[in-house]
C-alpha positions in Angstrom: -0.8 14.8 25.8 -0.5 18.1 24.9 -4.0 20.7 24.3 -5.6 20.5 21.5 -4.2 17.3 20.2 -6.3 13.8 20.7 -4.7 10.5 20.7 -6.5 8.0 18.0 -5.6 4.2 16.7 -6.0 3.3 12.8 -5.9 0.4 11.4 -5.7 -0.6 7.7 -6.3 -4.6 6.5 -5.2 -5.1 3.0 -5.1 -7.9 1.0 -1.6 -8.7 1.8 -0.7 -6.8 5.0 -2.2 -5.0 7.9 -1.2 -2.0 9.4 -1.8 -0.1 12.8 -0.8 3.7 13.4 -1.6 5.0 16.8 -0.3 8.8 17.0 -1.4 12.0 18.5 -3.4 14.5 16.1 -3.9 18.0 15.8 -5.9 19.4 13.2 -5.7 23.1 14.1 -1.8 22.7 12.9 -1.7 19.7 10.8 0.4 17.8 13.3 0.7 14.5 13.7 2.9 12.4 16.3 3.5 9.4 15.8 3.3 7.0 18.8 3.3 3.5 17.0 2.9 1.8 13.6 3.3 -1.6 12.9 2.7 -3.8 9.9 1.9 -7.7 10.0 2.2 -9.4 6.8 -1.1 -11.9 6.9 -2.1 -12.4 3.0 -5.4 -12.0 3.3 -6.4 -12.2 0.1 -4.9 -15.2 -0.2 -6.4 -17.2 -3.5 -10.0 -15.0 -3.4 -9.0 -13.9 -6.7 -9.4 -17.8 -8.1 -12.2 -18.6 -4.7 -14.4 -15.7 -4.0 -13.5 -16.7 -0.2 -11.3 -16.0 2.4 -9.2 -19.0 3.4 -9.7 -20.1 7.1 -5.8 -20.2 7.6 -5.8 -16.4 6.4 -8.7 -15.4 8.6 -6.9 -16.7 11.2 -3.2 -14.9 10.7 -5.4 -11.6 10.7 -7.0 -12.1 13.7 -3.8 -13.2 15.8 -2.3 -9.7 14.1 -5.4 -7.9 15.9 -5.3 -9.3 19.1 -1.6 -8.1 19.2 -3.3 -4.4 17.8 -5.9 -4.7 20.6 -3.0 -4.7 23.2 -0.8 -2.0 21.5 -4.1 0.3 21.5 -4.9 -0.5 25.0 -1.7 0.0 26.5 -1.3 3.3 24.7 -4.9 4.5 25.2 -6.3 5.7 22.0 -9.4 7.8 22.5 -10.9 6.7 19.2 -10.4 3.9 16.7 -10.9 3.3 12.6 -10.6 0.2 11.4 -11.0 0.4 7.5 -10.5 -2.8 5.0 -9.9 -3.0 1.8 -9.7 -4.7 -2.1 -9.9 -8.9 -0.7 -12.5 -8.2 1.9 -14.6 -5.9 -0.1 -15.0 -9.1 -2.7 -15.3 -11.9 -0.7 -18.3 -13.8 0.0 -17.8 -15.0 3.6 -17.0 -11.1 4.1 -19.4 -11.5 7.7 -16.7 -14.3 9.1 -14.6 -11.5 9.1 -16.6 -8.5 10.3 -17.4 -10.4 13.1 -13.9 -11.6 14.0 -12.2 -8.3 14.1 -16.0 -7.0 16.0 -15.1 -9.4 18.8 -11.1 -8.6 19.1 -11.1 -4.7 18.4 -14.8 -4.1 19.5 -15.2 -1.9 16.1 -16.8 -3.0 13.3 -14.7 -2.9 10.0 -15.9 -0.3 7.3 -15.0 -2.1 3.8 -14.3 1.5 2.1 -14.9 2.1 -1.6 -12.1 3.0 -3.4 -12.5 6.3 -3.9 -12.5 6.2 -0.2 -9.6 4.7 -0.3 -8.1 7.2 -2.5 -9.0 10.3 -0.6 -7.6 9.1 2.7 -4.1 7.9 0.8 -4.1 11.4 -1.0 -4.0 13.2 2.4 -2.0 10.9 4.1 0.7 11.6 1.8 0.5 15.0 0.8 -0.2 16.9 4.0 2.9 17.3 4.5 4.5 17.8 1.5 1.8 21.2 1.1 3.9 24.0 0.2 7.0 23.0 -0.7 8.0 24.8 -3.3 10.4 22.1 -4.8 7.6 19.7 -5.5 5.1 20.7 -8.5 1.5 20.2 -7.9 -1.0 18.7 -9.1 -0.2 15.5 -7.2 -0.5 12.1 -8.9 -0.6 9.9 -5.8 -0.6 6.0 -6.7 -1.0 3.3 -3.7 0.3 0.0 -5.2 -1.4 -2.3 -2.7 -1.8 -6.3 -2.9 -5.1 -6.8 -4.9 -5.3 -3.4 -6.5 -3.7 -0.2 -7.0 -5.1 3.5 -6.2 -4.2 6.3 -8.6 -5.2 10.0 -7.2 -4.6 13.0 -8.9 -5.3 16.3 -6.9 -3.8 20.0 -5.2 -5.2 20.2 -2.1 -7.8 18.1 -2.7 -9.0 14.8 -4.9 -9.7 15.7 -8.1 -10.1 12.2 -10.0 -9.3 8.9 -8.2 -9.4 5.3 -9.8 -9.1 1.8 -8.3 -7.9 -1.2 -10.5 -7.3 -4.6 -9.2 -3.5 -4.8 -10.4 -1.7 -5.3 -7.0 1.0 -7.2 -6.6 -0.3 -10.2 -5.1 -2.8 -10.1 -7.7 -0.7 -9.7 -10.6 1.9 -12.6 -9.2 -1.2 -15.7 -8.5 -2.5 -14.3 -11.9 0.9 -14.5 -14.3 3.7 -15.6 -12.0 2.4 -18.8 -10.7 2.9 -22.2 -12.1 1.6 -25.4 -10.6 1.2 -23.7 -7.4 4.2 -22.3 -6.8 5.9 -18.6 -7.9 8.3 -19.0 -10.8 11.7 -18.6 -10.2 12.9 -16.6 -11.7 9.7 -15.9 -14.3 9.3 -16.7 -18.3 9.5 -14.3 -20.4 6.1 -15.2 -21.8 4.7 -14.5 -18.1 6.6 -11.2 -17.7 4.7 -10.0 -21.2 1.7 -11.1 -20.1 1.6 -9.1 -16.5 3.1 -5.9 -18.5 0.0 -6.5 -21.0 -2.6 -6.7 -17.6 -1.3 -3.9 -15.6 -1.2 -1.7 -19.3 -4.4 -2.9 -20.2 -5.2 -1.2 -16.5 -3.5 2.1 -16.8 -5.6 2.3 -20.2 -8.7 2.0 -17.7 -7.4 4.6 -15.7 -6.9 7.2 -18.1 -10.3 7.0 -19.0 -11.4 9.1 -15.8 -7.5 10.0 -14.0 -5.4 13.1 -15.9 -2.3 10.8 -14.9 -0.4 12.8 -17.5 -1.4 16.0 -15.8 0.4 15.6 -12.6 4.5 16.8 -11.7 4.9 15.0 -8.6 4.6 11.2 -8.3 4.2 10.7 -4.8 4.6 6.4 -4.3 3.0 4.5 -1.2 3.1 1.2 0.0 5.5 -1.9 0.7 6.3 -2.4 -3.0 7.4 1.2 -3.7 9.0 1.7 0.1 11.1 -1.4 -1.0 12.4 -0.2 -4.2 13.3 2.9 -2.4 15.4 0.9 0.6 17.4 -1.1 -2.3 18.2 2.0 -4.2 19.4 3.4 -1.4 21.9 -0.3 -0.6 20.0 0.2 3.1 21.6 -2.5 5.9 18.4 -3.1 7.0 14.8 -1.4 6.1 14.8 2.4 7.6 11.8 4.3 7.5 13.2 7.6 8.2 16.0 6.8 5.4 12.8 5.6 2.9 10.6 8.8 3.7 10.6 11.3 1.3 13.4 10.0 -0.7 13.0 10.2 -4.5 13.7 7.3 -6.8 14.5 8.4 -10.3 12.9 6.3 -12.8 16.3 4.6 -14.4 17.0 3.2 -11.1 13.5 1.7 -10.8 13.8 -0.1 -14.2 17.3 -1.4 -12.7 15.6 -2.8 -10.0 12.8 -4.1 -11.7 14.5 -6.0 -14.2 16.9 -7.6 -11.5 13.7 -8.6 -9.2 12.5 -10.3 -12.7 15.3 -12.1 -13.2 16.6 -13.0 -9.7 15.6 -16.2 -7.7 13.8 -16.4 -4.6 16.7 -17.0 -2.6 18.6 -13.8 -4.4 15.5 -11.5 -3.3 15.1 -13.2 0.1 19.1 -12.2 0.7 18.1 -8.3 0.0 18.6 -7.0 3.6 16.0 -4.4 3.6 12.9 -7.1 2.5 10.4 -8.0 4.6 10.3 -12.0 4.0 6.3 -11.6 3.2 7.5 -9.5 -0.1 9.9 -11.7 -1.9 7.6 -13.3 -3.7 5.7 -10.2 -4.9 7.9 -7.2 -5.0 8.7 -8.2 -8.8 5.1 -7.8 -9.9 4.6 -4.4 -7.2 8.5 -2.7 -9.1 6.9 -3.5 -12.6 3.3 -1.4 -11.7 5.4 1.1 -10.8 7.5 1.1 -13.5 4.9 1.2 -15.9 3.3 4.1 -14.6 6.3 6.1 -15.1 7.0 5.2 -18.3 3.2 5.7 -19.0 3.3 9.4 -17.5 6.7 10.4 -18.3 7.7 11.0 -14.9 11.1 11.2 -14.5 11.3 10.0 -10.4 8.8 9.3 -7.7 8.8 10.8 -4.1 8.3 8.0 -1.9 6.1 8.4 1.2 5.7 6.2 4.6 2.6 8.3 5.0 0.0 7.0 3.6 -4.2 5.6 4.1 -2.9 5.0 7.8 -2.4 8.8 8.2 -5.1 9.6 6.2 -7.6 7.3 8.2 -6.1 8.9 11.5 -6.7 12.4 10.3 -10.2 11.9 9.8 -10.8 10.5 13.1 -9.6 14.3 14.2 
């Protein structure tokens, strides 16, 4: 390993996915290399938004995930480890099941973050690099549409007004998508009004405390805005390097969004850049972002692969 950089592991457990980034940092230059990320779609947060609880069949997907994480940071000999959870574990009330799970596999205890925790390690995740470019406009609105809640972060260098509110798009599909315990296909209009009205009612919330109207730059993070990316781009396959940094004009995200609204399961599932874990939710994730764009009048968003993982390995630097 080259001087002056140290070689760190970060893991992120959402509600819908967990994520590991093991990379090399330096924070004299504000380098970071990466050496391996990996994402394991475990739905965590299965149903705790209608039983408080996590489900012992979703405990038990996470844990296999960090087992194969324990291995990947072994192997590559991380000198120091975050693990950081978010929205579903932060409400659940068998919350200790799990601390002492991922205790036992990764030997370090999870820190259930706030969300304005949350928000500063997205915010300089994604824009660290992005710093002085002169063809992006600052301030930053930085918005992290995760699976039970979405992060908005407006800021230069720094944070200067965060907000977390529970429109995800796990969330918003159990909540308006879901009849007789199974996703429609493809939804009612009546159910597509209703999850508009919800994640609205949430960008209202928002705006109490978050200038989103302030910012120049969108900068999107996360599975549902990475996927919107890779189909406006037609990718064979998902590419992160083609996905990173590329810049989604808002037209084409309202094409998208109203195709994943009216397509069937088996018409998303056929998309060859989505991960089988988001057919059923990209819909709900596309139509939080496209409301937000509409709300702040931005006319495209910068999407980013660096995100809360970055951010989380940063501060272990």
């Amino acid at each position: 390993m080259p001087a002056g950089f140290s070689r760190v592991a970060a893991v992120d457990c959402g509600t819908n996915s967990i994520r590991l980034l093991v990379a090399d940092v330096d924070p004299a230059t504000g380098e970071l290399r990466e050496l391996d990320r990996r994402m394991t779609i475990v739905r965590l947060g299965q149903d705790v938004d209608r039983t408080g609880r996590l489900a012992p069949e979703a405990l038990e997907r996470t844990f296999a995930a960090c087992r194969e994480y324990a291995r990947v940071i072994r192997e590559l000999g991380a000198g120091k480890m975050r693990f950081v959870a978010t929205s579903a574990s932060r409400d659940a009330s068998n919350r200790d099941e799990f601390v002492r799970g991922v205790m036992d596999i990764l030997g370090v205890e999870p820190e259930v973050i706030s969300g304005e925790q949350e928000a500063e390690f997205s915010f300089t995740g994604a824009t660290k690099e992005l710093t002085g470019r002169d063809d992006l406009a600052t301030p930053y609105l930085v918005v992290d549409i995760g699976g039970g809640s979405t992060e908005f972060v407006v800021g230069e260098e720094h944070v200067r007004a965060a907000r977390s509110v529970d429109v995800g798009c796990v969330r918003m599909t159990e909540r308006h998508l879901v009849r007789d315990g199974a996703v429609a296909d493809p939804p009612a209009e009546e159910q597509i009004a209703a999850m508009r009205a919800g994640i609205e009612a949430a960008l209202d919330l928002v705006e109490e405390t978050v200038p989103l109207r302030e910012a120049r730059t969108l900068v999107g993070l996360a599975g549902s805005v990475t996927t919107v990316s890779a189909i406006a781009q037609d990718l064979p396959e998902y590419d992160s390097a083609a996905i990173h940094h590329s810049r989604v004009s808002r037209d084409q995200v309202r094409e998208i969004t109203e195709w994943l609204l009216r397509s069937t399961h088996a018409e998303r599932a056929a998309v060859p850049s989505m991960h089988p874990g988001r057919v059923d939710v990209i819909a709900a994730g596309a139509l939080v972002l496209l409301s937000i764009m509409e709300r702040t009048g931005a006319e495209e968003v910068v999407v980013s692969e660096h995100d809360i993982l970055d951010g989380i390995g940063w501060s272990l630097a």
